[in-house]
N, C-alpha and C positions, 0 to 999 in steps of 0.2 A: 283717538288719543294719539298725540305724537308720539314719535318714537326713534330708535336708532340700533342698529343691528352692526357687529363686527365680524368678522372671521376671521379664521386662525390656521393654514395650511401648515402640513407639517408632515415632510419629505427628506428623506437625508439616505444616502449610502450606505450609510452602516448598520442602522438599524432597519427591522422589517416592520414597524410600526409606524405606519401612512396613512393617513388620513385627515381631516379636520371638525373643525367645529362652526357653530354660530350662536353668537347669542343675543339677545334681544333687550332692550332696557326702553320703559314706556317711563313718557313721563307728561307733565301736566301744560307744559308750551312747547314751541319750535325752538323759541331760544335758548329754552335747558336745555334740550335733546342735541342740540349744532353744540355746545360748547367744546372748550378742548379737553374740559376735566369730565364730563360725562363720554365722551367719545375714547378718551384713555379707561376709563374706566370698563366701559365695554370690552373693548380688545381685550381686559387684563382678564376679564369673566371667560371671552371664548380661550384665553391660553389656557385656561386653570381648567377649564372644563374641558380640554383636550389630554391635559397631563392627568385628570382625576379619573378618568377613564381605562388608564393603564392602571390604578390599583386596584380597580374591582372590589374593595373593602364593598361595599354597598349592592344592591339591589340594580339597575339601572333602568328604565322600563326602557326595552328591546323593540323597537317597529319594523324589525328585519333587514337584512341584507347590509348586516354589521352597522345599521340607525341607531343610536340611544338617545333616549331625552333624560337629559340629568335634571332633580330638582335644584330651584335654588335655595332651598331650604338644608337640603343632602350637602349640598355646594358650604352653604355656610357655617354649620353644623360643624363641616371638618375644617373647613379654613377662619376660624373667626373674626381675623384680621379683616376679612374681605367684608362681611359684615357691620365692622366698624366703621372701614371707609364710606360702605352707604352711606351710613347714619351720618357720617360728616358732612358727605356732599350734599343729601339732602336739608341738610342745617344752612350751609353755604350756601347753595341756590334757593332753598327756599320756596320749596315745593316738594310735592311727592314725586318719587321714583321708584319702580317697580322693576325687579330683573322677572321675565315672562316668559323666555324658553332660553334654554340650552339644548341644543341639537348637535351629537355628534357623528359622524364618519367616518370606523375604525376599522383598523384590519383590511384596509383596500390593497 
C-alpha cells in the first residue's frame, strides 16, 4: 500500500523538551500519497503528535528509551478538528487514507 511518512524535530534553547516525531499516512495510490494536501497533512499529524506528548493526558504505549507510539484514535479523540480534516481529504481525493503510526522521541 502506498504511503508517506513526515517528521517533526524539535529543539530550541529554552526549553528542555527535545525530541521528535513521525508519522505515517497509508493511502490507496502513489498519487494521493505525493499530493501536497496529504503531504501537509502528514507533517501537521507528526507536529500534533509531538505537542500531545508533552500533556500526557493519556496512556501512551512506551517502547523504551523515552519511544512512544500515540494512537490515532487518542490523537483524534482530543483533537477533533484533525479528524475532520481527514474526512475532507479523503472526500477530495477520493480514496481511503489511513493515519498508521505515530512514533515519538521524547525527553532526549
Amino acid at each position: 500500500m502506498p504511503y508517506t511518512v513526515a517528521s517533526y524535530i524539535h529543539s530550541d534553547n529554552i526549553s528542555q523538551g527535545m525530541g521528535g516525531c513521525l508519522a505515517k499516512i497509508e493511502t490507496q495510490t502513489d498519487f494521493c500519497a505525493n499530493t501536497e494536501e496529504v503531504q501537509l497533512f502528514v507533517m501537521k499529524i507528526a507536529r500534533m503528535g509531538y505537542g500531545h506528548t508533552s500533556t500526557f493526558d493519556e496512556e501512551h504505549e512506551d517502547l523504551g528509551e523515552g519511544i512512544l507510539r500515540i494512537g490515532w484514535q487518542e490523537m483524534a479523540d482530543k483533537y477533533e478538528y484533525l479528524q475532520k480534516e481527514l474526512n475532507e481529504l479523503k472526500k477530495e481525493m477520493k480514496e481511503e487514507i489511513k493515519v498508521t503510526a505515530i512514533v515519538c522521541l521524547c525527553g532526549v
